[in-house]
N, C-alpha and C positions, 0 to 999 in steps of 0.2 A: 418446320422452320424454328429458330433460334433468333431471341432479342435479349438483349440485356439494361436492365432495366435498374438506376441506382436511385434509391428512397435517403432518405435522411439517415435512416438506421444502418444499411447492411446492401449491399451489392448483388440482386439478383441473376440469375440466367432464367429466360422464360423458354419453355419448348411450347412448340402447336402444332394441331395439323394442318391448320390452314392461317388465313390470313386473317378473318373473320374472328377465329377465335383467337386468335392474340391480341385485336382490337381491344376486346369483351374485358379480358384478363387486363391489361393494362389502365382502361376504362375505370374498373373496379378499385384499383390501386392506387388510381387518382380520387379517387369522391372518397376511400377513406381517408387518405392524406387531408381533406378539407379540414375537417373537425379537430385535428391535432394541432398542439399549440406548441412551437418551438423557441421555445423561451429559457430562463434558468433552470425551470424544471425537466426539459427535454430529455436529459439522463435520466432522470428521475423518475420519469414516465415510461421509457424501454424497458427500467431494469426490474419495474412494478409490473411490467403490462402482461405477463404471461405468452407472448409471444415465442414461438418457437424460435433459436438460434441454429440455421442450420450450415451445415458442412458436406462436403461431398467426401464419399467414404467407397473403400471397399470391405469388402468379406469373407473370409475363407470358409463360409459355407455357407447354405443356402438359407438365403433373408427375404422376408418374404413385407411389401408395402401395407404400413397400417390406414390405407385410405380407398385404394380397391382391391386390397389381400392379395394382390399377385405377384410373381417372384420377380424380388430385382435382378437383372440380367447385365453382360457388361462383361470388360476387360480391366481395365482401368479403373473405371469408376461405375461403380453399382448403383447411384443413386446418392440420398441424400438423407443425413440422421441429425437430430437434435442434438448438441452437446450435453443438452440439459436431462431431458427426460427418454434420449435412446428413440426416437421416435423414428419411423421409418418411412421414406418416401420417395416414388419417383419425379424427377426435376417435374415433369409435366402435370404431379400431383399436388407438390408440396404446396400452391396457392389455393388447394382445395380443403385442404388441411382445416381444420379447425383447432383454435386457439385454447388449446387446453395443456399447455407443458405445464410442469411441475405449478403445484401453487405457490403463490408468494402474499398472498393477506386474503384476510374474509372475504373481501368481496370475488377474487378469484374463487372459492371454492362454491358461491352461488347456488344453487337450490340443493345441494349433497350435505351442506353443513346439520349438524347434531347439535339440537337441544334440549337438553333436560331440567333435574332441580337442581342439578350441582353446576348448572351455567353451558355453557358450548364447547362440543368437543369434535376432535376431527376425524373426519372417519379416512378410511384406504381411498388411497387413488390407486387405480389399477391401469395398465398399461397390456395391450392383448399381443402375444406371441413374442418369436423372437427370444426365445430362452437361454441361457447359457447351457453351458454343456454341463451334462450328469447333472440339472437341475432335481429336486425331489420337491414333491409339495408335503407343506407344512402338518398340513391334515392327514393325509395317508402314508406317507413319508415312501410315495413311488414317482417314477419317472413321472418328469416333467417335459411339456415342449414339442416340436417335430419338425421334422426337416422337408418333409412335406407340404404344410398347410400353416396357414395362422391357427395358435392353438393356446387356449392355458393363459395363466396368466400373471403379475409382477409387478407388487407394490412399491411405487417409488419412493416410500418415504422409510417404512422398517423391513425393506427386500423381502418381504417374504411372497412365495409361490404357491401357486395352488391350482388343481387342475379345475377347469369350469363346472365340473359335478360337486366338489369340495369347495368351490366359492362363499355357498349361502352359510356353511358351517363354522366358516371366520367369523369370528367379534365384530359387530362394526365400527368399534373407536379403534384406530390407528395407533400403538404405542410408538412410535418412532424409531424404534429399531437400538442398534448399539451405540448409535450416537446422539439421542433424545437430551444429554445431558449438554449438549453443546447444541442443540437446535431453537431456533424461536420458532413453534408453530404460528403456522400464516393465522391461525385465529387470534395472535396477538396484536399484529399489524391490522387495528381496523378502522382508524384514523390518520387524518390530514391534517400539517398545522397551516398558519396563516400564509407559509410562503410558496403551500406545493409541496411539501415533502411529508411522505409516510414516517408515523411516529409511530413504537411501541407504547402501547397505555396498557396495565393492568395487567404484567407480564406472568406469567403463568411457569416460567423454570426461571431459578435462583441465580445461575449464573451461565448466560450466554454466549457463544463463541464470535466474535467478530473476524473475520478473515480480510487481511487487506493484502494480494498481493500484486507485487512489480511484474508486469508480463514484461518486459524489459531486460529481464534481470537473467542471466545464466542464459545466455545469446536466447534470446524468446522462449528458454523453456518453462517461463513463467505460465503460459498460454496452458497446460498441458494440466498444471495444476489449479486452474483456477473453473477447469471443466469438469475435474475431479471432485473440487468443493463445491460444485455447484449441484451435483449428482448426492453426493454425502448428507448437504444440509438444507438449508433453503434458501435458494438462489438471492433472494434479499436480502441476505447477512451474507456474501462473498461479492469482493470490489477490488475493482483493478484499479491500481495507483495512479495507471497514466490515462488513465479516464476520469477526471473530476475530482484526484487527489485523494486523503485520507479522510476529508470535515465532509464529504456525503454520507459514510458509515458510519461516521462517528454522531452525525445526530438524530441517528434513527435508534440509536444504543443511546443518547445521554439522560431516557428515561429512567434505565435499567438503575436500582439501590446499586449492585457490582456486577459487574464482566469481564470476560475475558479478552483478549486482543491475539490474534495472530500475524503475524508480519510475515510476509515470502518475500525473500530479498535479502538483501545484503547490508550491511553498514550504514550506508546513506539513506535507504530506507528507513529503516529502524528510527534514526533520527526524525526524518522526516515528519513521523507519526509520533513522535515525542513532544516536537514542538508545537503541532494541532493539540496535541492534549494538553499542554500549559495554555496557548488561546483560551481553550472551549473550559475550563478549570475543572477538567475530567481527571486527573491524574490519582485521584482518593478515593475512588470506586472503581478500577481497573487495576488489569495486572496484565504484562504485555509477554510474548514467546514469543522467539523466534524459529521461523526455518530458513536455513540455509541456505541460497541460493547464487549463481555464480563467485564471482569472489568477493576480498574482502568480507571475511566472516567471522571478525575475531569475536566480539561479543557473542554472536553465538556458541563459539568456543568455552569462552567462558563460561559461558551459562551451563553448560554441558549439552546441546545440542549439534553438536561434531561444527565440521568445518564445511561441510557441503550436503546436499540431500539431490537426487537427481532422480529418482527413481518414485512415480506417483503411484506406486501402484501399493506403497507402504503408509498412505495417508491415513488409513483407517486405524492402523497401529500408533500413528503420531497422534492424531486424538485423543487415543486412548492414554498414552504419554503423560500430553498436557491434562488433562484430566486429574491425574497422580500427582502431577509437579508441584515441587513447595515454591514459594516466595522467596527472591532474596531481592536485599532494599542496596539499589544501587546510586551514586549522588551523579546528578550533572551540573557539569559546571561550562564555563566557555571563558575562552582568554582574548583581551582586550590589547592591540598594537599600537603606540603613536609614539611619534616622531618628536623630538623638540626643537622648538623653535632656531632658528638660525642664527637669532640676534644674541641667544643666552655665551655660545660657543667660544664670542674674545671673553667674554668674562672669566669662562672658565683658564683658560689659556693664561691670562694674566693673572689668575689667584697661581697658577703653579710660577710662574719668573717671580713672583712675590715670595715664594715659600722657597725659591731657589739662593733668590738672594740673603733672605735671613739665614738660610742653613750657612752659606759662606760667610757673611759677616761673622756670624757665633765661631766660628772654627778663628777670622784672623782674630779677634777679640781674644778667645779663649786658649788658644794654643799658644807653646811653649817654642814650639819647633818651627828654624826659622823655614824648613821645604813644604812645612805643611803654610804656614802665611804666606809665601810664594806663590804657592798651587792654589789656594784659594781665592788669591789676589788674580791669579788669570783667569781662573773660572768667572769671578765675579764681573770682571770687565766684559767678556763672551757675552755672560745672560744680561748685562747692561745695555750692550748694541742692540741682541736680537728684540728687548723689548722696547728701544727706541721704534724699532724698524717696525714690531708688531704693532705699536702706537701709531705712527703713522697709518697703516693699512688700516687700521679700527676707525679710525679716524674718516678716511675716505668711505668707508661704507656706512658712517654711522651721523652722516651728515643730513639724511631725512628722519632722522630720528633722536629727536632732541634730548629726550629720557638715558638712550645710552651713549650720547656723547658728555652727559652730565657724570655718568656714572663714571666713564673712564678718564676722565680731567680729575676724579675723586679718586682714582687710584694711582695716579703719576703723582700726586701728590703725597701721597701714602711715602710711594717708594722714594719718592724726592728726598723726604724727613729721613728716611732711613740712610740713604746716601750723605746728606749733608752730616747726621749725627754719628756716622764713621767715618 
């Protein structure tokens, strides 16, 4: 039998074989739900908690469950894998699953953590079978894997493989692979501050990568990459924008002397995370890049980051990228719209019949010629009516308004002088 079952987090399917045990199972889901507190830090607490994020997947070859090692079966759908750490499971297993995906701070890596004199360092997480193809291990540099059995095994943090007889022969500290220079190990995150959120203290690399991207953005292909960075680095430092905005990322970095920032997304995005970093007065110890994603991508153009990136399977090379990339100091500014007032408008009206009548006056005054005194003589009587006539209408609207019925009694008068003294 089939139930489905929706938690706070994520939307279950449960399988059973009976009735009995989907009571048990459900039961179970409820008494840990007790203890969890959904509050401001409710994101906060999923994206820390080490919890498996799973999906229903298939396989073009044979995949075998990391919970009772047997092969997932199916049309459609084979079963069920972690975005994060590749984990493998049948629907009817995955609630058996224990909570061990990729780490994200000290306390997730729990009694495997390394200490010595030089302070606490991280050793391999290992992940059993399910190998790529033509895998080789590290140590004997021969096949890896098999399409048989669970076999062999695959460090989630600097990929390396090894067969289980070549295990004990690996280092036990973790170097982190080819992107260590863009990663916070979870031994940095090993503090809370006063609100519920994970801080880094006492960061341990120079300059860390923050990844904020839009799953929104390039019609949901944002989703595609943000399971990519989660696999690449540690799931702590990769956040999706339409969950909780950019200031959840951003104060788990405002430790950090400098870092780096990655934006997936487009234009508005980029902004977006502009304006969080003038808030939070981060803007002098970060440096932001962009990747490309649906449209509207000029700044990244600019930047020389092309016009578009679609293809995730290039992310390990765009790290490597930014890595490389220099600094260029861009200014932002923003422009300001308003209106002017209604009331200013006769005024202005009446400075031009004013400036109309003196240019005609100077002309009959100063001209020699009797068709230019003529033709100025009919102009000036024109602009004489039309500004009776705009006098009156100023008038009518200017009669709750004492200030500019004073001012235009102050310029009929003006123009009065000028009339009577030609």
């Amino acid at each position: 039998m089939e139930e489905e079952v929706i938690t706070p987090f994520r939307k279950l399917m449960l399988c059973a074989e009976s009735r009995k045990e989907m009571e048990d199972w459900i039961g179970a889901l409820k008494s840990v739900q007790k203890w969890e507190t959904y509050e401001a830090s409710l994101f906060n607490m999923e994206h820390f908690s080490g919890m498996h994020n799973w999906y229903a997947c298939s396989h073009a070859r044979p995949t075998f469950c990391n919970v009772c090692r047997e092969a997932l079966s199916g049309v459609t759908s084979h079963g069920l894998s972690c975005e994060v750490c590749k984990f493998k499971a049948h629907k009817r297993c995955a609630v058996r699953s224990t909570n061990t995906c990729k780490w994200t701070t000290l306390a997730s890596i729990g009694n495997d953590i390394m200490e010595d004199d030089e302070g606490v360092s991280m050793p391999h997480q290992w992940l059993e079978g399910n190998l790529p193809v033509s895998a080789k291990c590290v140590v004997c540099d021969r096949n890896c894997g098999s399409v048989r059995r669970l076999q062999d095994w695959r460090c989630l943090w600097c990929k390396a493989i090894v067969h289980s007889s070549c295990k004990e022969q690996m280092g036990k500290a973790c170097p982190l692979g080819q992107c260590r220079v863009s990663i916070i190990p979870p031994t940095t995150l090993n503090s809370i501050d006063s609100d519920g959120f994970w801080k880094a203290t006492s960061p341990s690399c120079t300059s860390p990568l923050l990844v904020l991207c839009n799953s929104k953005s390039g019609d949901n292909q944002g989703v595609k990459f943000l399971r990519k960075f989660k696999q690449l680095l540690n799931p702590a430092q990769v956040f999706d924008l339409m969950n909780g905005g950019p200031q959840l990322g951003l104060r788990v970095f405002q430790k950090f002397a400098t870092f780096r920032i990655l934006v997936c997304g487009g234009d508005g995005s980029v902004g977006w995370v502009l304006s969080e970093l003038d808030k939070l007065n981060l803007h002098k110890q970060c440096q932001l890049g962009v990747l490309p994603l649906g449209t509207g991508n000029d700044l990244a153009r600019v930047l020389g980051w092309g016009g578009l990136c679609d293809d995730d399977a290039q992310l390990l090379q765009i790290l490597e990228k930014l890595e490389r990339a220099t600094t260029k100091m861009l200014d932002r500014w923003s422009v300001m719209t308003y209106e002017l007032p209604t009331k200013l408008y006769p005024m202005v009206h009446i400075t031009q019949y004013a400036d109309s009548v003196a240019s005609h006056l100077t002309k009959i005054l100063d001209s020699d010629k009797h068709t230019d005194v003529i033709s100025s003589a009919k102009f000036l009587c024109g602009t004489v009516n039309d500004f009776v006539a705009e006098v009156g209408r100023a008038y009518e609207r200017a009669t709750e308004n004492k200030e500019e019925a004073d001012a235009m009694a102050k310029k009929v008068c003006v123009c009065a002088c000028v009339f009577l003294r030609a």
